[in-house]
C-alpha positions in Angstrom: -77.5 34.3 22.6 -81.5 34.2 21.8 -81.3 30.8 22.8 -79.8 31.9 26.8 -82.0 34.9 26.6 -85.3 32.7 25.5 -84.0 29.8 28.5 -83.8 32.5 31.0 -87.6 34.2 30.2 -88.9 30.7 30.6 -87.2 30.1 33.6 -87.6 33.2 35.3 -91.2 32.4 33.8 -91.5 29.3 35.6 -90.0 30.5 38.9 -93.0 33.0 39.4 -95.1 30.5 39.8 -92.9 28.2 41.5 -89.4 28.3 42.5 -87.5 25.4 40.4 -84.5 23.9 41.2 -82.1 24.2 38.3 -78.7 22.8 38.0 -76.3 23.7 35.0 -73.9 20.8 33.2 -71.6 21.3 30.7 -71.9 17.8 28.4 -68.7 18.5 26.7 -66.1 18.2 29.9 -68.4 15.7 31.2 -67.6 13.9 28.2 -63.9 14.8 28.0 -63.0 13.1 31.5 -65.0 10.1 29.9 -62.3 7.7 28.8 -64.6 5.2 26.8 -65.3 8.8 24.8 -62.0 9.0 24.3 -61.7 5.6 22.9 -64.7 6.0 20.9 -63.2 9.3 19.2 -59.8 7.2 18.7 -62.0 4.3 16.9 -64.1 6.6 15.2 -60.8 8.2 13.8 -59.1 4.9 12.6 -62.5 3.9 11.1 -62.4 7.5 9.0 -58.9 7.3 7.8 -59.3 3.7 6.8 -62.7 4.4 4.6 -60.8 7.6 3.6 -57.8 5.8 1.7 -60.6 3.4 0.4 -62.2 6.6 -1.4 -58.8 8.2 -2.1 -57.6 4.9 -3.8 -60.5 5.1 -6.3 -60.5 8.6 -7.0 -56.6 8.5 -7.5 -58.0 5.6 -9.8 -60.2 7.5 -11.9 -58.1 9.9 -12.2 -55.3 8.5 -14.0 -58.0 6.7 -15.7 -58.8 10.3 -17.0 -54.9 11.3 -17.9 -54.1 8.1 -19.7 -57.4 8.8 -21.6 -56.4 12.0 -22.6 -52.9 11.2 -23.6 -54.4 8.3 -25.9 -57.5 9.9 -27.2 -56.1 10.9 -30.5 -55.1 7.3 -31.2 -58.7 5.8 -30.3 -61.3 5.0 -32.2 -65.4 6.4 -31.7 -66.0 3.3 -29.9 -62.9 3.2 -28.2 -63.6 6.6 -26.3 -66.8 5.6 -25.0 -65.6 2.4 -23.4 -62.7 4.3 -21.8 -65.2 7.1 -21.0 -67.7 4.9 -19.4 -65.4 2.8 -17.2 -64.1 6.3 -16.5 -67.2 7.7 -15.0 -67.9 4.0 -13.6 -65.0 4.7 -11.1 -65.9 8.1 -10.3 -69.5 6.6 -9.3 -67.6 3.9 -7.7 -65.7 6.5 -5.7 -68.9 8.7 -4.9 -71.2 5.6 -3.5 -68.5 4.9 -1.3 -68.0 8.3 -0.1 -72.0 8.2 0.2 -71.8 5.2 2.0 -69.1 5.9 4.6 -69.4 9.4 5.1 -73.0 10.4 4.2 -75.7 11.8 6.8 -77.2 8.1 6.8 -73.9 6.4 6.5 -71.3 3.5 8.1 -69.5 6.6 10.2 -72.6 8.5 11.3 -74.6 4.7 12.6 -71.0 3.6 14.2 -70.7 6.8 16.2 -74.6 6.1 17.2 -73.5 2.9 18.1 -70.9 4.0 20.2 -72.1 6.8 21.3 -75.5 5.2 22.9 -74.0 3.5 26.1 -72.2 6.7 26.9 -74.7 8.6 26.9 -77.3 6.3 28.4 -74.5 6.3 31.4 -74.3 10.0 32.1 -78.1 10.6 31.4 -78.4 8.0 34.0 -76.0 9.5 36.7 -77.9 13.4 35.5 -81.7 11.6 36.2 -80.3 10.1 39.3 -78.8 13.0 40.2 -82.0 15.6 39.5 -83.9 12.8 41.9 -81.9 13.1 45.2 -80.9 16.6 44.4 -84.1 17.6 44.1 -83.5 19.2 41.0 -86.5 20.0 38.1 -84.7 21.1 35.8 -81.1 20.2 34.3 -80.0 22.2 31.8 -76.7 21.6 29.3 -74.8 25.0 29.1 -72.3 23.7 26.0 -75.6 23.5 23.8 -78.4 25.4 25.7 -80.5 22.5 25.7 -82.4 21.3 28.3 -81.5 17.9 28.9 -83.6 16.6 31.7 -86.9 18.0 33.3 -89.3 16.8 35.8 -91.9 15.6 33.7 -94.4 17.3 36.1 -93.9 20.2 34.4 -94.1 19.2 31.2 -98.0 21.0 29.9 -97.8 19.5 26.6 -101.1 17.8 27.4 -103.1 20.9 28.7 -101.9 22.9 25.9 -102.8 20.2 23.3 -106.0 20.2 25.2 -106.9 24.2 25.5 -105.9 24.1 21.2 -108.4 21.1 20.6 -106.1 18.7 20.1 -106.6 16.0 22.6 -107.4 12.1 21.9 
């Protein structure tokens, strides 16, 4: 709700000195009636459940591992316990790199969405910038988020401002 209220002051802060021409989208139904989304989502979700057994399979792994180990400690020896402790713990590691590796912020799911991802939105923000152009519009703003997701770049005053603090090249 800050967000909308902080949008609006700068808005209404931009239209006194000029009236703007704003336009509202909503990037999650534009998306929706996107079929290659959809089929993205689907492949995303096959991808998930497949690297999702994967880590499954080696947890279950480890942890029968864990309850054979402890229905045959008594019977091992010192040396015995380690080993089976160690390969243990190796599977667990096993199980948590690959859950790391598939699902982390950095990992196989997160840069195959990206990958996806990229040409869809490189369409829409496309058809958005074309549309701002013969519209006439400055400002485009994305009302699922709050974000501004186009703006003239006349009105961007990053430079004076870096200027007026000192900051200029």
């Amino acid at each position: 709700m800050k967000k909308m209220l902080f949008l609006f002051a700068l808005l209404l802060g931009l239209g006194v000195a000029e009236a703007q021409k704003i336009a509202l989208v909503d990037m999650d139904y534009i998306l929706k009636k996107d079929p290659a989304y959809e089929m993205m989502n689907r492949q995303l979700e096959d991808l998930s459940k497949k690297w999702q057994t994967e880590v499954t399979t080696l947890e279950n792994k480890a942890q029968a591992a864990y309850k054979s180990y402890q229905s045959d400690v008594v019977f091992l020896s010192a040396e015995q316990k380690k080993a089976r402790e160690e390969s243990i713990v190796s599977i667990e590691k096993q199980a948590y790199e690959l859950k790391r590796k598939y699902f982390g912020p950095e990992g196989e799911l997160f840069k195959k969405r990206e990958s996806l991802m990229k040409p869809i939105q490189d369409k829409v923000w496309a058809a958005m910038k074309d549309l701002a152009r013969t519209q006439g519009y400055q400002i485009i703003i994305d009302r699922s988020s709050s974000k501004i997701v186009y703006a003239d770049p006349a009105l961007d005053v990053s430079e004076a401002i870096t200027a007026k603090l000192g900051l200029s090249r």
